[in-house]
TIPA-479227 format. One record per residue (C-alpha): residue number from 1; residue in three letters; chain; x, y, z. Coordinates in Angstrom, 2 decimals. Each point is the difference from the previous one (the first is absolute). Example, Ala and Ser with C-alpha at 12.3 -4.5 7.8 and 13.67 -1.06 7.14 Angstrom:
% TIPA-479227
atom k: 1; r: ALA; c: A; u: 12.30; v: -4.50; w: 7.80
atom k: 2; r: SER; c: A; u: 1.37; v: 3.44; w: -0.66
***
This chain:
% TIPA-479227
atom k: 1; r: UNK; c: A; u: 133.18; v: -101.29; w: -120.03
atom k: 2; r: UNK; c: A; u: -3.33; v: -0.65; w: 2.27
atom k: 3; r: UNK; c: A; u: 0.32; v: 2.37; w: 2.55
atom k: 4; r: UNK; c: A; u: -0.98; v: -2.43; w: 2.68
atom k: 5; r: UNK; c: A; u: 3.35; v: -2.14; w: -0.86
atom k: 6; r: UNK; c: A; u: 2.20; v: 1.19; w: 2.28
atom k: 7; r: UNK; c: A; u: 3.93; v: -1.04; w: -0.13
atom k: 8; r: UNK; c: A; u: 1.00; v: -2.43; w: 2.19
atom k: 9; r: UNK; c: A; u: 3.40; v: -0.93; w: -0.26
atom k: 10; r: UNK; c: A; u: 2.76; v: 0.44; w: 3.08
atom k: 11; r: UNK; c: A; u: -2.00; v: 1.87; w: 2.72
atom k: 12; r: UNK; c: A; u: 0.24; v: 0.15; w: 3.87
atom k: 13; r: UNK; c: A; u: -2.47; v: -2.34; w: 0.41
atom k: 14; r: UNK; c: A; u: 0.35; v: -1.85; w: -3.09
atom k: 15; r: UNK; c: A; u: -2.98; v: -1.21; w: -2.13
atom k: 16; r: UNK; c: A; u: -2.15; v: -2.77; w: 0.69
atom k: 17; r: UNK; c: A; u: -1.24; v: -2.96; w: -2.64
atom k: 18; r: UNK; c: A; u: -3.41; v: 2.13; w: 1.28
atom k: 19; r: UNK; c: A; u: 1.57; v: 3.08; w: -1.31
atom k: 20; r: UNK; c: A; u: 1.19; v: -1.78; w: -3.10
atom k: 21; r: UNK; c: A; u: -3.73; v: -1.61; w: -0.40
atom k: 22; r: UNK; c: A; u: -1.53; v: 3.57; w: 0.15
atom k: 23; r: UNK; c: A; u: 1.74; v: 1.52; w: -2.49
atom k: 24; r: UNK; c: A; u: -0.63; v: -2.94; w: -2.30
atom k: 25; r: UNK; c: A; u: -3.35; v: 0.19; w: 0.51
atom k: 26; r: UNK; c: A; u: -0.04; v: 3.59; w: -0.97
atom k: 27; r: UNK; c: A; u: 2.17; v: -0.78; w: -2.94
atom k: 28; r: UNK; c: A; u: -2.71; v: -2.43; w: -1.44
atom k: 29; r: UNK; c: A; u: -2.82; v: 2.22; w: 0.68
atom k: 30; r: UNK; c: A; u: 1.94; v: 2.86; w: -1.87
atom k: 31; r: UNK; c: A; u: 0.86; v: -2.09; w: -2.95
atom k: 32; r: UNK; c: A; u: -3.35; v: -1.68; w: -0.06
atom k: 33; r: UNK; c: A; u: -2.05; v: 2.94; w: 0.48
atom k: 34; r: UNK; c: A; u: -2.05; v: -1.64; w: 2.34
atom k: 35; r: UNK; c: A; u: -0.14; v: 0.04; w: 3.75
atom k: 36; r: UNK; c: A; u: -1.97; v: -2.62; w: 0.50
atom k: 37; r: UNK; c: A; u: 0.03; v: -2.91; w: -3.12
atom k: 38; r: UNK; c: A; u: -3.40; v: -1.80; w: -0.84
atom k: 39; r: UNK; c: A; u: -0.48; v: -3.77; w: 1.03
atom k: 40; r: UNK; c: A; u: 1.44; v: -0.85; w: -3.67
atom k: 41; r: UNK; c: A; u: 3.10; v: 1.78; w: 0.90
atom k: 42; r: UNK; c: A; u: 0.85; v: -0.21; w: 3.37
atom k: 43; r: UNK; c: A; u: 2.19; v: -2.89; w: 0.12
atom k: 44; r: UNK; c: A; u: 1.86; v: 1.49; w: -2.98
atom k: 45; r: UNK; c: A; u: 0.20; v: 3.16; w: 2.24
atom k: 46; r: UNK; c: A; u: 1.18; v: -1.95; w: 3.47
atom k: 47; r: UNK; c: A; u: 2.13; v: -2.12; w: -2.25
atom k: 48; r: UNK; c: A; u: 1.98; v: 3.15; w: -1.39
atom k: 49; r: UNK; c: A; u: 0.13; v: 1.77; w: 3.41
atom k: 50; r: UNK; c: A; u: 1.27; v: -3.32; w: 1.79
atom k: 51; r: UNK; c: A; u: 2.77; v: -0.07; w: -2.90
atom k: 52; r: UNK; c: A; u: 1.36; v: 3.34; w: 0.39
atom k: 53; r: UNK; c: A; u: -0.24; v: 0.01; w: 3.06
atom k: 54; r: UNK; c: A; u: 2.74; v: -3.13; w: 0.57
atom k: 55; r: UNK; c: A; u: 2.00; v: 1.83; w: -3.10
atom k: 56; r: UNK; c: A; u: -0.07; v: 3.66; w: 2.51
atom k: 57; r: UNK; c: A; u: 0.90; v: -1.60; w: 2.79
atom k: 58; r: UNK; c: A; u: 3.06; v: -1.95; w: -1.67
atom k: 59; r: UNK; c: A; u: 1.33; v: 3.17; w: -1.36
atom k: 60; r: UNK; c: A; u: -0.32; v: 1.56; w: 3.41
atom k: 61; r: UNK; c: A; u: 2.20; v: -2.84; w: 1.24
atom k: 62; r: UNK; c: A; u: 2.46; v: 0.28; w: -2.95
atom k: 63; r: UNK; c: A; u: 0.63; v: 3.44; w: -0.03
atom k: 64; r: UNK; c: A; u: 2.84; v: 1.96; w: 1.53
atom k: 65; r: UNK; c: A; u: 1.42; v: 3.41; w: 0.87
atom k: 66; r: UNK; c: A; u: 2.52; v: 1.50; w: 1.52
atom k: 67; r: UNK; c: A; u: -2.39; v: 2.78; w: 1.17
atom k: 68; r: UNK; c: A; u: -1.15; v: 0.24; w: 3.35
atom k: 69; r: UNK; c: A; u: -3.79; v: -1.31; w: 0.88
atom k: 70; r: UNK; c: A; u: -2.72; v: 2.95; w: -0.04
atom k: 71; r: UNK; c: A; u: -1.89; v: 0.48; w: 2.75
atom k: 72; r: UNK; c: A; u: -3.63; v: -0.51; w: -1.35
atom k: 73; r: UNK; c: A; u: -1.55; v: 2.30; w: 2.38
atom k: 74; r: UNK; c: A; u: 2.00; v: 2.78; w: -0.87
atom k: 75; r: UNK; c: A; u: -0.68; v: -0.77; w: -3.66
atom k: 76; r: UNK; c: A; u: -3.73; v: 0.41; w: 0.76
atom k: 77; r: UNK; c: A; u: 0.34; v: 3.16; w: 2.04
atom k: 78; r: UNK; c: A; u: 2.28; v: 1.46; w: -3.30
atom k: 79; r: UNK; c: A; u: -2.93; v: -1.16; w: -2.20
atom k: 80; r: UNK; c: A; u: -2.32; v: 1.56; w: 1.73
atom k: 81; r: UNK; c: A; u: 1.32; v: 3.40; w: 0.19
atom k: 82; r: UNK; c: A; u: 0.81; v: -0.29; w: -2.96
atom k: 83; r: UNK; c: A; u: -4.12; v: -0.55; w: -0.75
atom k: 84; r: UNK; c: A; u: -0.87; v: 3.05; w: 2.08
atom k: 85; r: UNK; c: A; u: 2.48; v: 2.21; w: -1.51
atom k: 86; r: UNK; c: A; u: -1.31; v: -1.18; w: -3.39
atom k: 87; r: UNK; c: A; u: -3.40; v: 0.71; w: 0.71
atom k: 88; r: UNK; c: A; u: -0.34; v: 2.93; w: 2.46
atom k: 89; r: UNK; c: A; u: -3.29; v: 0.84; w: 1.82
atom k: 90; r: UNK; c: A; u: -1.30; v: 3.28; w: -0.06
atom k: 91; r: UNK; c: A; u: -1.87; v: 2.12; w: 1.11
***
């Protein structure tokens, strides 16, 4: 998975249609190996990012769980020491 996707479904505060858009976005770049499509492309490019895009956020609204909501920031603060404990600094 692009590591720039990050999950999105049930946290404290819950995804946006922005959130949903992003990840789409780096979905198609991903697949399409291309960050930025040519002129001949680009409307194929917005086209598939607008259409997964609506297709992410309807799952997002479909889905359910009997979980509890994750707090995002503590999800990032996890990640991240996670990061620095990966990759120490040293002297």
């Amino acid at each position: 998975m692009c590591r720039n996707i990050r999950p999105l479904f049930n946290y404290v505060p819950p995804s946006t249609q922005a959130d949903a858009q992003a990840a789409a976005l780096q979905f198609v770049r991903k697949v399409s190996g291309s960050r930025t499509p040519s002129r001949a492309n680009q409307a194929a490019f917005d086209h598939a990012v607008e259409a997964i895009s609506h297709e992410v956020w309807t799952l997002l609204n479909t889905l359910t769980t009997a979980a509890p909501p994750r707090d995002r920031e503590a999800e990032l603060k996890r990640a991240r020491l996670k990061r620095q404990h990966a990759n120490p600094v040293g002297p």
